[in-house]
C-alpha positions in Angstrom: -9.4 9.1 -3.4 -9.7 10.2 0.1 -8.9 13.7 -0.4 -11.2 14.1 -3.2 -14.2 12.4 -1.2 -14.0 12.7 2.2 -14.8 16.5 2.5 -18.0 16.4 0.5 -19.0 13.3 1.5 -22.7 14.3 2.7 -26.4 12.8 3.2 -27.5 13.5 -0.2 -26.4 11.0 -2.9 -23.4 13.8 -3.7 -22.5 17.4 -2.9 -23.0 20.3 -6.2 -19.7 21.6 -5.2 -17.6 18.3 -5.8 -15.7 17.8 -8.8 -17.1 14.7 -9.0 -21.0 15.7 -9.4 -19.6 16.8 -13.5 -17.7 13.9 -14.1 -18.6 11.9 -17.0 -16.4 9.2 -16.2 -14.2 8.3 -12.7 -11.4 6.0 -12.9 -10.2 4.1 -9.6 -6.8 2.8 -9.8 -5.0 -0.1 -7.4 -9.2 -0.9 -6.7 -7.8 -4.1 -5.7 -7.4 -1.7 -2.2 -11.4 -0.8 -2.3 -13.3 -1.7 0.9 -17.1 -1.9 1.3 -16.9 1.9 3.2 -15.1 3.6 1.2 -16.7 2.0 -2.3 -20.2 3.7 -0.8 -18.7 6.5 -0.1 -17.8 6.9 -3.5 -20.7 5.8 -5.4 -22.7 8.2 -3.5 -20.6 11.0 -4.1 -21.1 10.4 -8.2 -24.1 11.0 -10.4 -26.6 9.0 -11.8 -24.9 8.2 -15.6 -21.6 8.8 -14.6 -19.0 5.9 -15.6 -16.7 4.0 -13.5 -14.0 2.6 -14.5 -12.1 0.4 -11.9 -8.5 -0.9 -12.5 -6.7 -3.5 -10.0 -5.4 -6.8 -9.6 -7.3 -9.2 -7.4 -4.3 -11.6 -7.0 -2.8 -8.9 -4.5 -3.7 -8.3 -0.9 -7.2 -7.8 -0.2 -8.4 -4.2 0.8 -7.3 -3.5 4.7 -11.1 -2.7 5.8 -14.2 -4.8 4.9 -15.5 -6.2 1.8 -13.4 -7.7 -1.6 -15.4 -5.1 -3.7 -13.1 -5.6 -6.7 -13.9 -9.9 -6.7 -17.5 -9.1 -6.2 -18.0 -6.7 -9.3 -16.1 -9.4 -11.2 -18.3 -11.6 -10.2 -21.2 -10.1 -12.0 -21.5 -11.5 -15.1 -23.0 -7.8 -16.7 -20.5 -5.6 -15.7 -17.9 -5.7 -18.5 -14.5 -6.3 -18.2 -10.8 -6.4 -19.6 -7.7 -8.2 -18.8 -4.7 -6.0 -19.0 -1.5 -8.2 -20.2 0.4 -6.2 -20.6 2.7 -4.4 -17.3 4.2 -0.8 -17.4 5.4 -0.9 -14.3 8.6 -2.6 -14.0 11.8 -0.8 -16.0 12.7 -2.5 -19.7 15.8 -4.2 -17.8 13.5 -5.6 -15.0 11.7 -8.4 -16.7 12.5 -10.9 -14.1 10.4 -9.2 -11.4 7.5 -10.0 -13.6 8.2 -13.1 -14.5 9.0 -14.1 -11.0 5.8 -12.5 -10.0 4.0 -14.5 -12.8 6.0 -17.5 -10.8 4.9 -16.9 -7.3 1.1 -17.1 -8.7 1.7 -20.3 -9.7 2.7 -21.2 -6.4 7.1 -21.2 -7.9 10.1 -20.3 -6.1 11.4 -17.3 -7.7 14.4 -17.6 -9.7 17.4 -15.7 -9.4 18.2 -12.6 -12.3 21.3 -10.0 -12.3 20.6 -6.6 -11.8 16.9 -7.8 -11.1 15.8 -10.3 -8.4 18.3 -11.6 -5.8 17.7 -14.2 -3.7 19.7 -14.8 -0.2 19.0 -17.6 2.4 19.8 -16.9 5.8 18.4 -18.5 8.7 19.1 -16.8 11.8 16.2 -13.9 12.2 19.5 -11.7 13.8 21.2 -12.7 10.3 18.8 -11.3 8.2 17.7 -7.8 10.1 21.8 -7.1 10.0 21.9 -8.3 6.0 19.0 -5.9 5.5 20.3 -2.9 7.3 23.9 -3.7 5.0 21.9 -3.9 1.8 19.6 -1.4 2.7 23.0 1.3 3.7 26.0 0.1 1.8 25.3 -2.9 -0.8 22.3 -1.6 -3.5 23.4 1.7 -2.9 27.2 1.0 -4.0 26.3 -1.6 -6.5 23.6 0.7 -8.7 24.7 3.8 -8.1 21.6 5.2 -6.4 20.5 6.0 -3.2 18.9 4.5 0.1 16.2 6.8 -0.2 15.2 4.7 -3.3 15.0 1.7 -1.3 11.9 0.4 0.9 12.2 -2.6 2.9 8.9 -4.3 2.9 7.8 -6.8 6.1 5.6 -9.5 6.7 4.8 -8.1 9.9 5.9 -5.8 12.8 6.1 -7.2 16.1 8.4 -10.6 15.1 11.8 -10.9 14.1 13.0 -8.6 11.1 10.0 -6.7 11.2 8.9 -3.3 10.9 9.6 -2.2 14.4 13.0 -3.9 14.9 14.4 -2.5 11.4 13.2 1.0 11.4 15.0 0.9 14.8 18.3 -0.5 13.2 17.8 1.6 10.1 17.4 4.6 11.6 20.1 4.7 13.7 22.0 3.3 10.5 20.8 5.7 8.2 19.7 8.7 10.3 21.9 8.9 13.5 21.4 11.3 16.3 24.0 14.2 16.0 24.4 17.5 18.1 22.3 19.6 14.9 19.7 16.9 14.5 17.4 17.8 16.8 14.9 15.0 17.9 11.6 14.1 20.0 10.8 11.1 22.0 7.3 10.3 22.1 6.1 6.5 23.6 9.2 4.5 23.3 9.8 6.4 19.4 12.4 9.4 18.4 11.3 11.4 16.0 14.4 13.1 14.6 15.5 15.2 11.6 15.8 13.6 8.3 13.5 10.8 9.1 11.1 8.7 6.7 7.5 8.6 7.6 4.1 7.2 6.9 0.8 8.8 7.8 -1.8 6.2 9.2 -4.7 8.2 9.3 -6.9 10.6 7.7 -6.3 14.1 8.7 -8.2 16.0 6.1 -8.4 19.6 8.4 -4.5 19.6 7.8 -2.2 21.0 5.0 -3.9 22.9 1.8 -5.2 19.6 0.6 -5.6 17.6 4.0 -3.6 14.8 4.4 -4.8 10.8 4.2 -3.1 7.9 5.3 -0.6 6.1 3.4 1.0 9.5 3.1 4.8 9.5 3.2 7.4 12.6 3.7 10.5 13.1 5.7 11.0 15.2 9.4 12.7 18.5 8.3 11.5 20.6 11.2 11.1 20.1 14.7 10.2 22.7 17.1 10.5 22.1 20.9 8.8 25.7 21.6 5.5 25.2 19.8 5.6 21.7 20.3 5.4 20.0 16.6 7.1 18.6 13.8 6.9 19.7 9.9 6.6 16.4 7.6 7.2 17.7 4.2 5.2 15.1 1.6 6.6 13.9 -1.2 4.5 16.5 -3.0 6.7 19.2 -1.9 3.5 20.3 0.8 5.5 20.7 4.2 2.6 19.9 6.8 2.4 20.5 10.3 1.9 17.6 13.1 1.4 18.7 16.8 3.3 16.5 19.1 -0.2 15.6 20.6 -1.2 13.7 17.6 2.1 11.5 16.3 0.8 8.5 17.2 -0.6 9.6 13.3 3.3 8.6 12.2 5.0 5.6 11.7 8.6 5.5 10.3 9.0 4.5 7.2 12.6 3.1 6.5 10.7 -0.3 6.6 7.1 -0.8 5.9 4.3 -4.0 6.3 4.0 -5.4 2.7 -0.2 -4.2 3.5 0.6 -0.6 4.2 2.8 -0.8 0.7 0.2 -1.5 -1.0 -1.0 1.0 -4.1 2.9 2.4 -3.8 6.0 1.5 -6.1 9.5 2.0 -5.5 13.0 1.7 -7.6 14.3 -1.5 -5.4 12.6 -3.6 -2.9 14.2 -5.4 0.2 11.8 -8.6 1.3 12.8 -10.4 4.6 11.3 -13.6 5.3 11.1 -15.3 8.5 9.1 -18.2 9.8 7.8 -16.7 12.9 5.5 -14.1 10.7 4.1 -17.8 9.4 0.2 -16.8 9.8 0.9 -13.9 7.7 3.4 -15.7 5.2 1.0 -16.1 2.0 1.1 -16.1 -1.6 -0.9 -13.2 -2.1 1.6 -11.1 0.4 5.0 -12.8 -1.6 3.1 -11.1 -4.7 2.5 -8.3 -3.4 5.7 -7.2 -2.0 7.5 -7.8 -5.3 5.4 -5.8 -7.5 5.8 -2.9 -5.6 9.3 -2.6 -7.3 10.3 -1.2 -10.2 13.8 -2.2 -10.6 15.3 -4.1 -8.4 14.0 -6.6 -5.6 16.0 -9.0 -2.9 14.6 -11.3 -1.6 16.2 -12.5 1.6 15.5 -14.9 4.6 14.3 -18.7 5.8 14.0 -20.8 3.0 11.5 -22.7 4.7 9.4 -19.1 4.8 9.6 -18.4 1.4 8.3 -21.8 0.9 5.5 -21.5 3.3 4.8 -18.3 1.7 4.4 -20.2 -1.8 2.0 -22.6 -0.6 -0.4 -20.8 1.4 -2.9 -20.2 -1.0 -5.4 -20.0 2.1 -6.4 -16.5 3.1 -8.8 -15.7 5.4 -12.3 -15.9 3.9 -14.5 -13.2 3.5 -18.4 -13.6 3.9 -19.9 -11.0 1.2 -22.7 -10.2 -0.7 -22.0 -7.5 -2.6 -22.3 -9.4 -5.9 -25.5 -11.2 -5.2 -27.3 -7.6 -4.2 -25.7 -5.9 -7.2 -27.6 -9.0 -9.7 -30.8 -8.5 -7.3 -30.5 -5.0 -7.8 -30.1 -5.1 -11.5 -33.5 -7.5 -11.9 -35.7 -5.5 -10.1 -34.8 -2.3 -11.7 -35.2 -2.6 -15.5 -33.7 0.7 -16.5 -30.7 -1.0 -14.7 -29.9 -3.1 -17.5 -29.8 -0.6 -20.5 -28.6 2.8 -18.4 -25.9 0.7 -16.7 -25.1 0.0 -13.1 -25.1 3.8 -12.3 -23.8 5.6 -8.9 -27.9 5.5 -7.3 -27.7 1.3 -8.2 -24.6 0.6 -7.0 -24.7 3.2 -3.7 -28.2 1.5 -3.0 -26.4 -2.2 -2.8 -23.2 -0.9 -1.1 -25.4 0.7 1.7 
């Protein structure tokens, strides 16, 4: 959605040359992820009578920036709606990640399945980062005949035990180690070296053919120390150029926060649980992470986390209005009502 608003995102209500000012109908998927700023950026790129569609789950995570857009148009009893039962998602053999899913909603431990959903208590933080790396290098690799590349290691958090910072550490140097013809750059306490997985954390849409938007994630297969940048190539096949002056854009990616996962899928999912990430340990993140997989997850850490994890129904609350103005809206404009909430309504509440 980035790449397709942000360059025509003007002062008019939307710009002749965007694909979007034709469209008869727009469909947003994962809109579960929508903030407030990037919802009015949209609406005012579209044209009056266009339809949205908006597809999402508002059981995940809600959207990193402002606003729970999603639960607000839900919450408007005119705008129409359908509940999708039905999930394509997971592979025919993988049933137990969406029953176990359907379990952690109702606030249930999730229950073992082989081939499917493993479970492993460990206790010791140090435990569980060195069970990760194995499984993550050796054990789902050996036992399903794929690869680790096929493998993303999801985290509470970053900064406490087993998180992202300590594991991409440990599976780096596990997966990735430094060798006389991979050459490598150090930049703040990181190395940047050949082969490595990374994530793009913000929106750079001057670079590439097609610009490139966070949440973008490719692999180091150039480095060059005489004109002083790397070339990420995307998992589009695009190989982009990042200056060394601007990596604090990358993060690697061998292990990811369960937030920055969010819209993605992947073959097998490794979840570590500890209690020290306990303000971030909630039901909503538990669900999260193990959706994102397709075949495979393990779950793996404190019991006492994963319990915590269940209960906490308690997320932080979000003071909104969105729905209210929409309903407001919709009264004082009668047209409203039998045109449908069109991209001038909706851009004129979200403003």
């Amino acid at each position: 959605m980035h790449r397709l608003i942000c360059p025509h995102v003007s002062d008019s209500l939307f710009d002749h040359d965007s694909p979007l000012a034709t469209a008869d109908l727009i469909v947003i998927d994962e809109a579960s992820m929508l903030d407030v700023q990037l919802a009015a950026q949209l609406t005012a790129a579209i044209p009056s009578g266009c339809h949205l569609l908006f597809v999402g789950d508002t059981d995940q995570l809600p959207s990193v920036g402002p606003g729970r857009v999603l639960r607000d148009l839900l919450a408007v009893p005119e705008i129409p709606r359908t509940r999708l039962t039905e999930v394509f998602r997971q592979d025919d053999g993988s049933s137990a990640i969406v029953d176990n899913a359907h379990r952690i909603l109702r606030g249930l431990p999730p229950q073992p399945a082989p081939g499917a959903f493993g479970c492993r208590p460990l206790h010791a933080p140090g435990d569980i980062a060195d069970h990760v790396v194995e499984l993550v290098a050796t054990h789902i690799p050996r036992h399903f005949a794929t690869t680790a590349e096929d493998i993303q290691v999801l985290c509470p958090a970053r900064r406490h035990a087993a998180g992202t910072l300590d594991l991409n550490i440990r599976l780096q140097q596990r997966l990735n180690p430094p060798a006389p013809e991979k050459p490598e750059h150090r930049h703040e306490g990181h190395i940047f070296r050949l082969g490595d997985r990374v994530l793009q954390i913000r929106n750079r849409p001057d670079r590439g053919s097609n610009g490139v938007f966070n949440g973008a994630t490719g692999t180091i297969t150039a480095i060059d120390p005489d004109n002083h940048h790397l070339t990420v190539t995307l998992h589009d096949g695009e190989e982009v150029l990042c200056p060394y002056t601007d990596l604090d854009d990358l993060l690697h990616a061998y292990a990811l926060t369960v937030h920055r996962s969010q819209g993605s899928e992947y073959p097998y999912v490794v979840i570590p649980l500890t209690a020290s990430a306990s303000q971030l340990l909630q039901r909503n993140l538990l669900y999260t992470a193990v959706t994102r997989a397709r075949r495979g997850v393990m779950l793996i850490g404190q019991p006492d986390a994963v319990h915590r994890a269940l209960a906490n129904t308690h997320t932080k609350r979000r003071h909104t209005a969105l729905d209210h103005r929409i309903v407001r809206q919709a009264a004082i404009t009668p047209c409203a009502r039998s045109a449908g909430l069109s991209g001038q309504l909706a851009w004129d509440c979200l403003a």
